[in-house]
N, C-alpha and C positions, 0 to 999 in steps of 0.2 A: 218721283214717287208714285207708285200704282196705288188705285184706291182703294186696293186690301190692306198696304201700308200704312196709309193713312190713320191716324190716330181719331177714334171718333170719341163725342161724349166730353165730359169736364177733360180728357188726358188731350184733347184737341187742342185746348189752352196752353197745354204745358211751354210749346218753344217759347213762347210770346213771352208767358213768365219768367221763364227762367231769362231771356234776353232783354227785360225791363226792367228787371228786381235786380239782376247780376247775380241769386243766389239757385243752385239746385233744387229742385221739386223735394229734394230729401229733407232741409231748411224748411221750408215750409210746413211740411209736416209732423216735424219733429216740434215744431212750435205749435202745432193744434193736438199732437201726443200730452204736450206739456201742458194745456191752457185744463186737462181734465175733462170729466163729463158735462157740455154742455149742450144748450139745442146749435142749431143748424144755425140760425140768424142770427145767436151770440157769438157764436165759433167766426162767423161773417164779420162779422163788425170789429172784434178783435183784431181779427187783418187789417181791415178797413184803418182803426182809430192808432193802432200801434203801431202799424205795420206801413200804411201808407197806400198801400192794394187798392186797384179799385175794383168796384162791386164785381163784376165778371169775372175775375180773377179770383178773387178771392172766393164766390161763390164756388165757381170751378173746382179749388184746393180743397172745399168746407165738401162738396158733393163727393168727392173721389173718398177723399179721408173716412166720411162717415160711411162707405159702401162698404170701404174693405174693413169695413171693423166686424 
């Protein structure tokens, strides 16, 4: 992979996740769609407490999600 390919930023996380969790990047944030308007560190912890994600990861999902809103 050349380093224009390369994924930079919270989307860098993504192989890792999806090959950790066993579910799509789309999963995951179809479940921060669902959790409603909250901040960043609650959106986090939700992953964290329900989800089982650890912090970088889920920080990663919580940073992407709320950009593209």
């Amino acid at each position: 992979m050349t380093e224009q390919a390369k994924p930079k930023g919270p989307a860098s996380y993504f192989p890792s996740i999806e090959k950790t969790y066993g579910q799509p990047i789309a999963h995951w944030l179809d479940i921060l769609t669902q959790a409603g308007p909250r901040k960043h560190m609650e959106l986090v912890s939700l992953l964290k407490s329900e989800h089982q994600l650890g912090h970088g990861h889920a920080n990663a999902l919580v940073a992407h999600f709320l950009a593209s809103q």
